[in-house]
N, C-alpha and C positions, 0 to 999 in steps of 0.2 A: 277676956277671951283670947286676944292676942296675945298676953303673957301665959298663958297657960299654955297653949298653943307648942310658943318658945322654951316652955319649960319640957312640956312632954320627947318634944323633940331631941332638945336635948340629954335628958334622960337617957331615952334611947342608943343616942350616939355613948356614952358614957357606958350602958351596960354592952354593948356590944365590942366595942375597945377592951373592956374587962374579960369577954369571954373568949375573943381571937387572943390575948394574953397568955391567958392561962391553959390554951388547950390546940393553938395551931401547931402543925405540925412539918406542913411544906410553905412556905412564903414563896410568889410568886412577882418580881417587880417587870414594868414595865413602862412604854412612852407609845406616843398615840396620837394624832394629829389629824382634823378633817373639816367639817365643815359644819356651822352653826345655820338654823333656820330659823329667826328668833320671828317674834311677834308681838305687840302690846295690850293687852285685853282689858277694855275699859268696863269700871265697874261703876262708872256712874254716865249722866247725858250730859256733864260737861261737854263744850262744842270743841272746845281743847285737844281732846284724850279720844274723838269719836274716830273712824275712817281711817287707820291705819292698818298696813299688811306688810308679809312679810318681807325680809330682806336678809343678804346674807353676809354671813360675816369667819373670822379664824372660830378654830378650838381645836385646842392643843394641850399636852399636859402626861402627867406621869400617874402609874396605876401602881400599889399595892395591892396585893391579892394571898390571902390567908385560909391555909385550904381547912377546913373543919371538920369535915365529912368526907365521903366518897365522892357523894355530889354537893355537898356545900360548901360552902365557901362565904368569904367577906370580902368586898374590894373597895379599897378606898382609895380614892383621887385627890387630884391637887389639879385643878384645870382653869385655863385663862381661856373663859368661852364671852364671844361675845353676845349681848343682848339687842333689843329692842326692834324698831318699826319706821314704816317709812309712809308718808302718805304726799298723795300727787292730787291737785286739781283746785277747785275753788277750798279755801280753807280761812278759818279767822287769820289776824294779824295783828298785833298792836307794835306802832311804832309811832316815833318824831317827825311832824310835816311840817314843812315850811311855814315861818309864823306869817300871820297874817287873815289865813284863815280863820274862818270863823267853826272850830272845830276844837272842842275841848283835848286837851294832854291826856293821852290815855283814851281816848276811845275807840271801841274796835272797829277795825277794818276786815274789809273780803279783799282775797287778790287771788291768781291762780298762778301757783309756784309750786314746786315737791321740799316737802322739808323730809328730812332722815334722822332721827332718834337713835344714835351710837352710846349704847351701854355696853361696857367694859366689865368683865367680873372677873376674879378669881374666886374658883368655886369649889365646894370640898363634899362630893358626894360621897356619902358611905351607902352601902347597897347589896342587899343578900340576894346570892348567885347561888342560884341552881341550873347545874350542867349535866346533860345527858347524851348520848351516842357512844359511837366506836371509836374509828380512829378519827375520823373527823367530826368532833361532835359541837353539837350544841346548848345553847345556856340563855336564861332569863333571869333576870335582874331589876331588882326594886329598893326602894329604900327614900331618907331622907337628904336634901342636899343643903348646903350654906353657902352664903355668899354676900363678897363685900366689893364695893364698887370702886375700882379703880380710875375709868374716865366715863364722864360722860358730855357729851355733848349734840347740838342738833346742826346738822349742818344743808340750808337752804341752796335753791340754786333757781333761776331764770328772772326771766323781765316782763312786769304784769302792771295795767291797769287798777287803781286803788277804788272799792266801792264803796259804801254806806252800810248796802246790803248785800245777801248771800246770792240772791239774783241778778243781782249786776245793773239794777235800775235806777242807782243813784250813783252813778260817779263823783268821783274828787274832779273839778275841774278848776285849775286857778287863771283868772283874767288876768290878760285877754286873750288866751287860748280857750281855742273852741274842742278840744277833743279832748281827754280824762289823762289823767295824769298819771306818765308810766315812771316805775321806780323798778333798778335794779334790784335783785332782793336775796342775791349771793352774797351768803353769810358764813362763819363758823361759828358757833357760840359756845361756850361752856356753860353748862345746867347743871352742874355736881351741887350749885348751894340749896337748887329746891328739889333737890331728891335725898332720900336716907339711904346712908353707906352701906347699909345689912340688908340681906332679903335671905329671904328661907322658902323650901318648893321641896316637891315628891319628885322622884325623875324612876323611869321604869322603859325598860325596853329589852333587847335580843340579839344574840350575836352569836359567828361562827366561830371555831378555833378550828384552824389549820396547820398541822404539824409541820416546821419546819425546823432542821437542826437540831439542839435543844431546847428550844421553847417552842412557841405556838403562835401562826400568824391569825391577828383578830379582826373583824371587821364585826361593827356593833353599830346598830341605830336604836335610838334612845329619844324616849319625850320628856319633858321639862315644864313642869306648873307651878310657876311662883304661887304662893299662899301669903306675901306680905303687899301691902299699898308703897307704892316708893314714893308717891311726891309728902313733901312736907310738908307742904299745907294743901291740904287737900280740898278744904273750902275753896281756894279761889284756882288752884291747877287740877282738880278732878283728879281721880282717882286709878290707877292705874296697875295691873300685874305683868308679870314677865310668863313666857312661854314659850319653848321654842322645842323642834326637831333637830337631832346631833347624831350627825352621820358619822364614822372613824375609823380612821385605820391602823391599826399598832400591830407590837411585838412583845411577848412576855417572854420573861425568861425563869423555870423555877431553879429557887435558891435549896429546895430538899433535897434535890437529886432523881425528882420523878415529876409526872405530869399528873 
């Protein structure tokens, strides 16, 4: 299902490059820069992947735009948007404790810390644009998007007591201390080995043109629904999609000689 999926997709990309080819008539380039609303949306109850929201991050990048129509059009991107999610409060943990304990390698821990999920993309949405109004008018946009991962990493941050459990009724305590054992838990890590470089997503959203000069000042918000799992093993890291709100601001300029 997932290769079909991949295949139809890009199918599509392939006939629609063929048809802005052979039948555009005003190209339209532009650049564009705002802001990412990303999110994680777990698709399974791994304790991993669960309670995470949003957080925000760049997106920025350059539009092609191929007029077709009166009102249609094709626009294709090249965008460095960022991904993912952030979550705060009691959360698993697996890490190395001082030996001694009587506490196996690898078992999980509670602690209450924020970790942050930074995926990095370069993104290539293609997307049919349909525009209406007068002088200043507006347009809706949909289509498919691609994307390969450039960074990813999760970067932790505060100093928390270690539990057993998710209730906090089993502490780590090591003798002769009587009070549970705090660990700093300010980290950066890189995760690029257990996620896949590819993802693919719908993105559809709305935006103004506002005449200015030669071209047209844009401002567009746009939603974003990964459709691929990123971790690579998804048995033991659960299961995970990408999704976020992209807010923008740019400037086109057309290369036909009219708007």
């Amino acid at each position: 299902m997932k290769r079909f999926r991949s295949k139809v997709l890009c199918g599509l990309a392939v006939i629609l490059i063929a048809a802005v080819s052979a039948s555009a008539a005003v190209i339209k380039l532009g650049a564009h820069a705002g802001i990412s609303i990303p999110n994680l949306h777990a698709k399974t109850d791994n304790i991993f992947t669960q309670g995470f929201s949003s957080r925000e991050g760049p997106h920025f990048g350059l539009t092609a735009e191929f007029v077709l129509a009166r009102r249609f059009s094709l626009a294709l991107a090249l965008n460095y948007t960022s991904q993912g999610g952030k979550r705060t409060g009691i959360q698993p943990i697996t890490m190395d404790l001082p030996e001694g304990l009587p506490i196996p390698p690898g078992t999980l821990l509670w602690a209450d810390f924020s970790n942050e999920t930074i995926l990095d993309y370069l993104e290539v949405p293609l997307l049919v644009r349909y525009t209406f109004g007068g002088k200043v008018r507006f347009f809706l946009d949909a289509g498919p998007y691609f994307g390969y991962l450039l960074r990813a990493k999760a970067v932790t941050a505060g100093s928390s007591a270690l539990s057993l459990d998710e209730a906090g009724t089993m502490p780590i305590i090591i003798p002769p201390d009587t009070e549970p054992l705090q660990v700093d838990l300010g980290a950066e890590t890189d995760v690029m080995v257990s996620l896949k470089k590819s993802n693919v997503g719908l993105a559809g959203g709305g935006g103004v043109l506002v005449p200015l000069g030669p071209g047209d000042i844009v401002l567009e918000a746009r939603f974003q629904l990964g459709l691929a799992t990123l971790q690579r093993f998804p048995e033991t890291d659960g299961q995970t999609q990408t999704g976020a709100v992209v807010v923008s601001l740019g400037y086109t300029l057309p290369l036909g000689g009219r708007r």
